[in-house]
N, C-alpha and C positions, 0 to 999 in steps of 0.2 A: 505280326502283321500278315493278315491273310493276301496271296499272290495268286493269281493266274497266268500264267504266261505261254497263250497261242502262236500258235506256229503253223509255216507250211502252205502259206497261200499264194499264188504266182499267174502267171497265165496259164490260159490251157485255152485250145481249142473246141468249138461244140463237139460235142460227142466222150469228150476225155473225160479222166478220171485224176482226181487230188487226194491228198490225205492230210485231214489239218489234225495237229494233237494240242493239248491244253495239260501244260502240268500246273497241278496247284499244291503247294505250301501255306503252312501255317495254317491250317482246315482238318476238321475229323473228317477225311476224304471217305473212309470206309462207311458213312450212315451222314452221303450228301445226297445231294439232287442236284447232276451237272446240266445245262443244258448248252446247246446253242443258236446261237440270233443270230441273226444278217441282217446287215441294214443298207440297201442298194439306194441308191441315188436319188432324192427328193422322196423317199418312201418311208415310212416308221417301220422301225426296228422290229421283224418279225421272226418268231419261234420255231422250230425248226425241227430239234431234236430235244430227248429229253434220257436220262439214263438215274436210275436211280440205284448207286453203287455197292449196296449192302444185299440184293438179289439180282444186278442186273437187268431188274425191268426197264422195259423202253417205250416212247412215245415218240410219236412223228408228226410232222405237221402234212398236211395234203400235197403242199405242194412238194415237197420230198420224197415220199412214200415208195417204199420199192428200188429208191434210185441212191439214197442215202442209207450211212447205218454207221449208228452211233454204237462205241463199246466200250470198254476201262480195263486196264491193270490197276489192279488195286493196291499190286504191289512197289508199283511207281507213281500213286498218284495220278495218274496221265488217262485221260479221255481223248478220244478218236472220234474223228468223223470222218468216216471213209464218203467218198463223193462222185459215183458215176455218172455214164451220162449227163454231162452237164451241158447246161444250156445257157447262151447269154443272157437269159434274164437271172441266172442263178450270181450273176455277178453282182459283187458286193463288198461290203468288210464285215467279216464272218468275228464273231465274238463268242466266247465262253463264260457263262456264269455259274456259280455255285452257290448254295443254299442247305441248311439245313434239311434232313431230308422230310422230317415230320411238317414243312410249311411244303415240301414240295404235294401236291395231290395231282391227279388227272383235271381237276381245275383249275389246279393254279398255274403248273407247271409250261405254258406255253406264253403267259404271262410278263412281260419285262418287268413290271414292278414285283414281281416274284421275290428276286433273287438281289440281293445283299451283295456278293462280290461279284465282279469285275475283271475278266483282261482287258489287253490293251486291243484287242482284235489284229487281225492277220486279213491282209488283203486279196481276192478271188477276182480274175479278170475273163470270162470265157469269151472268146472271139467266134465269130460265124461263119 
């Protein structure tokens, strides 16, 4: 049974920095497509980051760009999203998905119907 299990989400205040990680089991972690989604309060589940584990390429969503950065051990399974400057509107519950990597493309990949597995997401609270 494939697993995600996120982590690392807490308060912070505007300006701070977080580190959320996502290990996943049971997945050809080495040729996936992880990405992750935030879904902040009364808003749909939006795309974020995207890391595609077999070269390391990455995507971003705009409203991240420059201020986030996704990466992977591929030798643990485990995706990063390192998270500066953050801002109260970046609060949310931050989620990690995985996917084959050949369904991930630069079009699909920002996608929620994308992505097949699932954590359980990790909670982000930025105060102002």
């Amino acid at each position: 049974e494939v697993q995600l299990q996120a982590s690392g989400g807490g308060m912070v205040k505007s300006g701070g920095s977080l580190r959320l990680s996502c290990v996943v089991s049971a997945f050809t972690f080495g040729t996936s497509g992880i990405a992750w989604f935030r879904q902040a309060p009364g808003k749909e589940r939006e795309g974020l980051a995207c890391i595609r584990t077999s070269d390391g390429a990455t995507w971003y969503g705009d409203s991240v760009k420059e201020r986030f950065t996704i990466s992977s051990e591929n030798d643990k399974n485990t995706v990063y999203l390192e998270m500066n400057s953050l801002k109260p509107e970046d609060t949310g519950i931050y989620y990690c998905a995985a996917e084959e990597e050949i369904r991930v493309t630069p079009a699909t990949m920002m996608l929620f119907s994308t992505f097949t597995y699932w954590g359980q997401g990790t909670l982000v609270t930025v105060s102002s």
